[in-house]
C-alpha positions in Angstrom: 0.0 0.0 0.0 1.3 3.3 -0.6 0.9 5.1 2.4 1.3 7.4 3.6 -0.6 9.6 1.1 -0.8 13.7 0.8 -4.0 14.9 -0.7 -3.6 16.8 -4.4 -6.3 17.8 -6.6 -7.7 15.0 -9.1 -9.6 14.9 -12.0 -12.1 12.9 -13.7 -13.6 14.0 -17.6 -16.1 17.1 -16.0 -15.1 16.9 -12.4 -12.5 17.9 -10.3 -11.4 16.9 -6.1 -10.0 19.6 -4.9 -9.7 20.2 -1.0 -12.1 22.4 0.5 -11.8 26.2 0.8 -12.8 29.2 3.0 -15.3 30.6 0.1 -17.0 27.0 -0.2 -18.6 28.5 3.3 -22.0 29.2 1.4 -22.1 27.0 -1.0 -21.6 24.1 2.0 -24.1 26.1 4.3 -26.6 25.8 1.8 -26.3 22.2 1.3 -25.5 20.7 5.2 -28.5 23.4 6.6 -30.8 22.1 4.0 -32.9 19.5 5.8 -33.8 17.6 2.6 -29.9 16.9 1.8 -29.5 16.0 5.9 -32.5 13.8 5.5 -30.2 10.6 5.3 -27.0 11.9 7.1 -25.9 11.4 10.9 -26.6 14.8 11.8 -29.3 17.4 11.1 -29.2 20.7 9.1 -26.5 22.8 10.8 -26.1 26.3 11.4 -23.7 28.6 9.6 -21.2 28.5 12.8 -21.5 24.6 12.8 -20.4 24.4 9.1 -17.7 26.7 9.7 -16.3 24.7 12.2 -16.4 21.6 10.4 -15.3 23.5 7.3 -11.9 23.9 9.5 -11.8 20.7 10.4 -12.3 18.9 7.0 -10.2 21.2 4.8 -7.3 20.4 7.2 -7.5 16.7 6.4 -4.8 16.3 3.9 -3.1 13.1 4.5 -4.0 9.6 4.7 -1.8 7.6 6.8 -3.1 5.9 9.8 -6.7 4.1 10.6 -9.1 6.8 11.1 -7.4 9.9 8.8 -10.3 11.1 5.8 -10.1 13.4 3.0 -13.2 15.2 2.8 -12.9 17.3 -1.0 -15.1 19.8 -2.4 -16.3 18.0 -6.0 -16.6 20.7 -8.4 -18.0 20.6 -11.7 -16.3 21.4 -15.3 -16.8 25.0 -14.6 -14.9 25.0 -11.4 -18.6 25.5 -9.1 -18.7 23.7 -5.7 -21.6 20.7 -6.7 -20.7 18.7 -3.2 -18.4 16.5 -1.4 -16.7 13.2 -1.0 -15.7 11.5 2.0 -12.8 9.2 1.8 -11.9 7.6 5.5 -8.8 4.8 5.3 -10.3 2.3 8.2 -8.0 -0.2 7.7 -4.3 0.1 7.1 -3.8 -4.2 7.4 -6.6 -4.7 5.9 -6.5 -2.1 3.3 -9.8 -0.8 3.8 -11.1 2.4 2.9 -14.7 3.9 3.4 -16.3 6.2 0.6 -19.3 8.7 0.9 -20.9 11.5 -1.2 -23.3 14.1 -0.8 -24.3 16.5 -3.3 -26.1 19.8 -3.5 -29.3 20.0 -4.8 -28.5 21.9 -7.7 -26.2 19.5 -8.7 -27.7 16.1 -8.8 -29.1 14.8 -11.9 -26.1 15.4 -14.0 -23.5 12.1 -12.7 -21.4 14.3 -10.7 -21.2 12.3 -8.2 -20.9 9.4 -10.2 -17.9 10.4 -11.8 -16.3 12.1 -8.1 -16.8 8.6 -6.6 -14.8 6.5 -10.0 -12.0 9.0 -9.8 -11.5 8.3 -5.9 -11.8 4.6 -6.7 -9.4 4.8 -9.2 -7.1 6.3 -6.7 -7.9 3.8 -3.6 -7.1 0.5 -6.3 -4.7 2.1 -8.1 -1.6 4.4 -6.7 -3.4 3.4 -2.9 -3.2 -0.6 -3.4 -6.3 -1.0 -1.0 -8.1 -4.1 -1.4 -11.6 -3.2 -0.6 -13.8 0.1 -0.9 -17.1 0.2 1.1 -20.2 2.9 1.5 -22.6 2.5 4.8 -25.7 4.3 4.0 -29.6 4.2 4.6 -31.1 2.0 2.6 -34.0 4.2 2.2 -31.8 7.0 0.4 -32.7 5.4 -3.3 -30.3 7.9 -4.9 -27.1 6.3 -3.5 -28.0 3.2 -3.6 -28.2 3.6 -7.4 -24.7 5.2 -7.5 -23.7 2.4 -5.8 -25.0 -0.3 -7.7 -23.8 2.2 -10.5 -20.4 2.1 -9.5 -20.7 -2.0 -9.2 -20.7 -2.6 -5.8 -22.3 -5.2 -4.4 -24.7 -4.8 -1.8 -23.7 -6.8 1.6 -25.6 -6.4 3.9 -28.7 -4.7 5.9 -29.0 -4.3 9.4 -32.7 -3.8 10.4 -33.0 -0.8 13.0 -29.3 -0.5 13.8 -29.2 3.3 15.1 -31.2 5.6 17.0 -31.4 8.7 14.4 -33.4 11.5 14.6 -35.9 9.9 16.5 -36.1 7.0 15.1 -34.8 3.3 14.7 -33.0 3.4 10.9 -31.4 0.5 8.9 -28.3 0.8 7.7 -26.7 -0.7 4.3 -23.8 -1.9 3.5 -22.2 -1.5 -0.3 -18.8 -2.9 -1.1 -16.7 -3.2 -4.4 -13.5 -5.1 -4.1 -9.7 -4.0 -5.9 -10.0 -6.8 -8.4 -13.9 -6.6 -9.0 -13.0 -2.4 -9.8 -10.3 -4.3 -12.5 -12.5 -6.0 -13.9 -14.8 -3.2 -14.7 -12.2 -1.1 -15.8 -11.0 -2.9 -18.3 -14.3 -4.8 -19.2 
């Protein structure tokens, strides 16, 4: 595995990863306070402090090294506008296991951004990262990720009935997984 890693830009045909900044304040504020785009996340809309904070936090994860270290980059489209971000959290350093997660503003869905975000960081975790499996936890009733998954040709694993307390409420969770040479395969089928 090639660890450890430093985060640079990367590209895909009309998208590009690129860590976030201090002017992605509104576009992010308007998608994490948007209770529509938190519907299916682990927290609820957030304030304009709250994204600022975690604005810090995740545009200071550069490196991926250890269990537990994340890149979380603003996806922006071919004309250089903030459309989202990916989430990109190494779990397992012997087992070379990463975690991968989207969300995307509203304005912005519809058009395969994400798509396309989530097979360049693919391409990166199989390729220059040697890791051997990729998965996304999500809720199962978020239909729009679930097709990106199945899109993306992962496989889905597993369902755990009522597995967290969310938002008032007992939610499932499901589990998506593509492994390095299942990616291959797709790549050069």
């Amino acid at each position: 595995m090639a660890l450890p890693w430093d985060f640079r830009p990367l590209h895909g045909p009309r998208v590009a990863l690129e860590l976030l900044r201090d002017d992605d304040l509104e576009a992010l504020y308007a998608m994490q306070s948007d209770p529509e785009v938190c519907r299916y996340l682990l927290y609820e809309a957030r304030s304009r402090e709250k994204v600022g904070e975690v604005l810090a936090v995740d545009a200071g994860a550069t490196r991926l090294e250890n269990p537990g270290d994340y890149v979380q980059p603003a996806i922006r489209d071919e004309d250089g506008h903030f459309a989202g971000t990916m989430y990109f959290h190494l779990t397992s350093v012997d087992d070379r296991t990463a975690e991968i997660g989207w969300i995307l503003a509203p304005s912005s869905r519809g058009r395969g951004y994400a798509t396309e975000a989530a097979r360049v960081l693919l391409d990166l975790a199989f390729g220059e990262l040697g890791l051997h499996r990729v998965y996304a936890e999500l809720d199962p009733r978020n239909a729009a990720s679930v097709a990106l998954c199945e899109r993306l040709g992962m496989r889905h694993e597993g369902h755990f009935i009522e597995h967290m307390w969310l938002k008032g409420e007992w939610t499932d969770t499901g589990i998506f997984a593509i492994l390095e040479r299942e990616w291959a395969a797709r790549r050069d089928g």
